[in-house]
C-alpha positions as CSV (number, residue, x, y, z in Angstrom):
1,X,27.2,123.6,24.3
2,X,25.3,123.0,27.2
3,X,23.6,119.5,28.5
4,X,21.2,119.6,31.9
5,X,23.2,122.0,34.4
6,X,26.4,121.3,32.5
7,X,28.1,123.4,29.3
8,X,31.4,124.4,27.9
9,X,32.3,127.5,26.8
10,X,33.6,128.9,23.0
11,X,37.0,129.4,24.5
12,X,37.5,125.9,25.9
13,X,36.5,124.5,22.6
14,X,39.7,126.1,21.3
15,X,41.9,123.8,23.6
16,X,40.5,121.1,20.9
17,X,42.7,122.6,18.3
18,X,45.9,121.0,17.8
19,X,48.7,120.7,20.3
20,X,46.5,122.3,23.0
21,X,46.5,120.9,26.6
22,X,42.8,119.6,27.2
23,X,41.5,121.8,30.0
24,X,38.5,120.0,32.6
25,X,36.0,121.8,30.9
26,X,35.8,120.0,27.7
27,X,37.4,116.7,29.1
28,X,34.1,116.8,31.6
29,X,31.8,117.4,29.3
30,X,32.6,114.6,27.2
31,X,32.6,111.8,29.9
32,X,29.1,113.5,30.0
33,X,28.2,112.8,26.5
34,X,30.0,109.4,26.9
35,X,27.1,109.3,29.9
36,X,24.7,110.3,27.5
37,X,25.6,107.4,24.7
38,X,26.0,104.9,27.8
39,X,22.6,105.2,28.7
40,X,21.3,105.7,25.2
41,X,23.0,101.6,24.4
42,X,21.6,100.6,28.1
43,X,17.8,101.5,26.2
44,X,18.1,99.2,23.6
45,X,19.7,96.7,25.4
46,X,17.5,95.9,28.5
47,X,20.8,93.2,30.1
48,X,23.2,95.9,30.0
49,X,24.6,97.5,32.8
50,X,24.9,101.1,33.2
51,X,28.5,102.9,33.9
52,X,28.8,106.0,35.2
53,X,31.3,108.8,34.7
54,X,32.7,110.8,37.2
55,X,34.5,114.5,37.0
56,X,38.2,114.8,38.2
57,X,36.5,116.4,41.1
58,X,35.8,113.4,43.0
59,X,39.1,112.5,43.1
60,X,40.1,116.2,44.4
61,X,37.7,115.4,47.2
62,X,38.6,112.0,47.7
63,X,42.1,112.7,48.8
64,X,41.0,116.0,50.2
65,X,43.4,118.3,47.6
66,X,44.5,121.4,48.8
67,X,43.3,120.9,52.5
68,X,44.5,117.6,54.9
69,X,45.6,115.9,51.4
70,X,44.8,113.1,53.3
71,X,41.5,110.1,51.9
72,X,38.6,111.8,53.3
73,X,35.0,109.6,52.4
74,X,33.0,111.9,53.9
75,X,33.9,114.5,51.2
76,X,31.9,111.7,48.7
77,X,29.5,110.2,50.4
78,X,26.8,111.5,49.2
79,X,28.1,111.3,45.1
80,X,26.5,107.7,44.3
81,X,23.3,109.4,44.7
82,X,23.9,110.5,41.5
83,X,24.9,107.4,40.0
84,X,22.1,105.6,37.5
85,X,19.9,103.1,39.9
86,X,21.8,104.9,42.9
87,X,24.0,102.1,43.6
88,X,27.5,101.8,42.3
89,X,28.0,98.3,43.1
90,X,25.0,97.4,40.2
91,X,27.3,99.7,37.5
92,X,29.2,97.4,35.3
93,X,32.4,99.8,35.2
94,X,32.9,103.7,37.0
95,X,35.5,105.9,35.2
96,X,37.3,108.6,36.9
97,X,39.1,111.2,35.2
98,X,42.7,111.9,37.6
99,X,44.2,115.7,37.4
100,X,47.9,114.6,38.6
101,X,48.8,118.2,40.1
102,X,47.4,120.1,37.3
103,X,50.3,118.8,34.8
104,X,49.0,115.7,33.9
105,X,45.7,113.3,33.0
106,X,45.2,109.8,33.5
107,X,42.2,107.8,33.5
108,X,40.9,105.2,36.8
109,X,38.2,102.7,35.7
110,X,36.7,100.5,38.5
111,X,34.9,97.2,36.7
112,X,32.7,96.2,39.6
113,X,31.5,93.2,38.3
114,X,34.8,92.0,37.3
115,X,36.5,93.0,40.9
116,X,38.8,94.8,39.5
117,X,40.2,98.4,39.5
118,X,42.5,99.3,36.6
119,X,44.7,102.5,35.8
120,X,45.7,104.1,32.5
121,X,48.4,106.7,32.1
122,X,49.7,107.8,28.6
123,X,53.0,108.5,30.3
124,X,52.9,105.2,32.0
125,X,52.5,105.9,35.7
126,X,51.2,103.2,37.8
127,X,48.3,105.1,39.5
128,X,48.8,103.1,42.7
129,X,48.0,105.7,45.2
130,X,44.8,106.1,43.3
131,X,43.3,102.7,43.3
132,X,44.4,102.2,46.5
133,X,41.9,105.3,47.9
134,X,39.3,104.2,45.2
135,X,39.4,100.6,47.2
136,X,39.2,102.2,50.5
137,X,36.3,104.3,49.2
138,X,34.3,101.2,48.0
139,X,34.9,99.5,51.0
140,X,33.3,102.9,53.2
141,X,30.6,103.0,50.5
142,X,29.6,99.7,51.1
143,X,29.3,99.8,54.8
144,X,28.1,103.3,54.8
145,X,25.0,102.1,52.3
146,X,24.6,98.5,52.8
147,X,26.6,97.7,56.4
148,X,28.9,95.5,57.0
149,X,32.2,94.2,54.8
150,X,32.4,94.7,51.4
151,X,31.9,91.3,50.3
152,X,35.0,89.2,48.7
153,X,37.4,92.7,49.3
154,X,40.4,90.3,49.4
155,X,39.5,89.1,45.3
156,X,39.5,92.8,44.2
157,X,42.2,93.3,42.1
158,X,44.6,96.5,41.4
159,X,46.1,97.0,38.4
160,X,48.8,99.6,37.6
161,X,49.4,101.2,33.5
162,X,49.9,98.2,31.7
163,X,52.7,98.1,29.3
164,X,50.2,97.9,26.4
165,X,48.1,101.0,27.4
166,X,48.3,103.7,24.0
167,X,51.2,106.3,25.7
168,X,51.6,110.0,24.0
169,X,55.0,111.0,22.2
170,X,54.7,115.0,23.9
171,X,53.7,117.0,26.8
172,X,50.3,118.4,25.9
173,X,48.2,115.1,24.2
174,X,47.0,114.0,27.9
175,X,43.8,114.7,28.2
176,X,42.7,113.3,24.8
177,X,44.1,110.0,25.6
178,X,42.6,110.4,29.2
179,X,38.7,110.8,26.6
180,X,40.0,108.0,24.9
181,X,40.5,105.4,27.5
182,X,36.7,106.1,28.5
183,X,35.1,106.2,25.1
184,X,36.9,102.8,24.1
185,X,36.6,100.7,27.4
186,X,32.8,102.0,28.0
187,X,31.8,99.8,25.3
188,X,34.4,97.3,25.4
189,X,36.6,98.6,22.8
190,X,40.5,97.2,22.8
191,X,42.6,100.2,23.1
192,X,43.4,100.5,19.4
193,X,44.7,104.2,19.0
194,X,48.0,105.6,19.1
195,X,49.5,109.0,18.7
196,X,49.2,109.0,15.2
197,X,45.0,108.7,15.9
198,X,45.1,112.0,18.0
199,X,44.3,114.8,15.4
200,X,41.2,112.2,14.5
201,X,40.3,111.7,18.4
202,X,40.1,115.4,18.7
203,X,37.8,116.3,16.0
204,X,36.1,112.8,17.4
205,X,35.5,115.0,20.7
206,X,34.4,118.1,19.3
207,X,31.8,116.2,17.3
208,X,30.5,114.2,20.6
209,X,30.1,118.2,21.9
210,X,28.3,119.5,19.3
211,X,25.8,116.2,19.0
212,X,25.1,116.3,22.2
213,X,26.6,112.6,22.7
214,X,29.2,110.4,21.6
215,X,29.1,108.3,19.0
216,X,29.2,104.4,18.9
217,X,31.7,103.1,16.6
């Protein structure tokens, strides 16, 4: 499948297939088609605010993986320019997908207009390291495009795995729930899937692949 300057490739669809570890192929790719149905709802609904959907990427070059390891916004700077309107702080929610060491997925959702930066983990980690950079980098991002303070930084909120976030019962089932978190909370969906949904959320994937976007119930 292929969408703009993006695809996935026959042999990544295979990691779809039961008890398969998601690889960031297919897991970025569908964040894109959950980009694509985002903007499709945003059409039809003129008062709706767009989200956007990062790759695990950002996060690599937010904490400067593999080099100082240490929160590096220059490596970003230039990212939201890619974001619909070009300004992140008009996006209703941002979701970045988190490769933990290349053992584990989790999901990081920033919902600007709520203040509030939330993580989910299916094995329950708190993701505190990661809001913390993703606050630093909102903070730089504001006074790197607008000036100044970001506005009210003292209200914004960080909230680690919370004890009712859907959790996985093995050690390869990651990455679905990580495309799970983000097709559920992008249009306000309660978290209503458990382990027992996975088989269904896989095939659910595939399908948003093939389509060329995901689908809205």
């Amino acid at each position: 499948a292929r969408c703009n300057v993006d695809s996935v490739q026959r042999r990544s669809m295979h990691c779809l297939q039961p008890c398969k570890w998601l690889n960031d192929e297919v897991i970025h790719y569908f964040y894109l088609m959950l980009a694509n149905r985002d903007g499709e709802l945003s059409e039809t609904d003129i008062n709706r605010k767009r989200s956007h959907f990062f790759k695990s990427f950002f996060l690599t070059k937010l904490f400067d993986e593999g080099a100082s390891n240490q929160y590096k916004y220059s490596n970003v700077k230039r990212w939201s320019k890619k974001v619909p309107g070009k300004d992140i702080f008009a996006l209703d929610k941002i979701f970045f997908p988190c490769n933990l060491s290349n053992v584990h997925w989790a999901s990081a959702v920033i919902y600007v207009q709520e203040k509030r930066i939330q993580f989910y983990d299916s094995m329950t980690g708190d993701g505190m390291y990661q809001m913390e950079g993703l606050l630093n980098y909102l903070k730089d991002e504001w006074k790197a495009k607008k000036g100044g303070d970001l506005p009210d930084a003292d209200k914004w909120k960080l909230v680690k795995c919370t004890a009712d976030t859907p959790v996985q019962e093995n050690g390869f089932d990651c990455g679905v729930f990580t495309c799970m978190f983000a097709d559920f909370l992008s249009i306000n969906k309660p978290l209503s899937f458990s382990q027992e949904h996975i088989s269904h959320c896989r095939k659910r994937i595939a399908l948003s692949i093939m389509m060329g976007t995901a689908a809205a119930d």
